[in-house]
N, C-alpha and C positions, 0 to 999 in steps of 0.2 A: 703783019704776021708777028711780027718780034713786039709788037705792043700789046695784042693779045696774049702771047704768050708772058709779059711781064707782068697782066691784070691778074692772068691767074697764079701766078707765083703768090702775089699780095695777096688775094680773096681764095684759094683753096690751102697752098703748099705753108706758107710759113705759120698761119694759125695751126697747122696742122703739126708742125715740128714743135714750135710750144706749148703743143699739146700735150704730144710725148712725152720731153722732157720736164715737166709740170706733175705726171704720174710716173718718172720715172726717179724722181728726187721724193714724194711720198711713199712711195714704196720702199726706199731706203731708208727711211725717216722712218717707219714703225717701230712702235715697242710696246711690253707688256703694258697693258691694260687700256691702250686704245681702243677706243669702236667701230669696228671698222662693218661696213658693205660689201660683198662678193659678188661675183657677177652672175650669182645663180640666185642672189636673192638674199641669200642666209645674212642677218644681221647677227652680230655678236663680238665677244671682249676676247683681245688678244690676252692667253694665258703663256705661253712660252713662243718664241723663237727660235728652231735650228739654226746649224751653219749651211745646210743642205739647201735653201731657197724654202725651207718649210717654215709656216705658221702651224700653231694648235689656236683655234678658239674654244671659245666656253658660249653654247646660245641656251638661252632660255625656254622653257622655263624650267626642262630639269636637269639643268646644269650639262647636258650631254656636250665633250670635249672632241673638236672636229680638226683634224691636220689636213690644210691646204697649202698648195704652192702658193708661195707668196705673189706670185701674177694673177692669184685668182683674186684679189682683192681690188674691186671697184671704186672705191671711195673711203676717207675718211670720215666717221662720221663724227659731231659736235656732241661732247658728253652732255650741254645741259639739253640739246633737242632731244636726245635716247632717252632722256629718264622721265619726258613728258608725256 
């Protein structure tokens, strides 16, 4: 029993805890002009940062400026992949 339970510590819990803290050090790490991904899809460029846990993005293509909680953002993305 207690080796079972140490397999899945290894194979589900700790990949899972550096999961966390992997998106929870990028999400501190944003700033103006990154690209980032939202978890609703929205791709677009960080224009400001609140102190509140707010973002504003800017998404294309007319410039419409969108304020999300900063946990709504999925991913950073790679400026040279966006502009391809």
């Amino acid at each position: 029993m207690v080796a079972i339970f140490g397999i899945f510590y290894f194979l589900l819990f700790l990949p899972m805890q550096k999961q966390k803290k992997q998106t929870a050090q990028m999400l501190q790490n944003l700033k103006k002009g990154d690209i980032v991904v939202t978890s609703g899809g929205l791709v677009g460029m960080i224009v400001d940062i609140g102190n509140d846990d707010t973002i504003v993005i800017k998404v294309k293509p007319d410039n419409v400026k969108l304020q999300l909680a900063r946990s709504a953002v999925a991913s950073l993305q790679n400026p040279d992949s966006a502009s391809s």
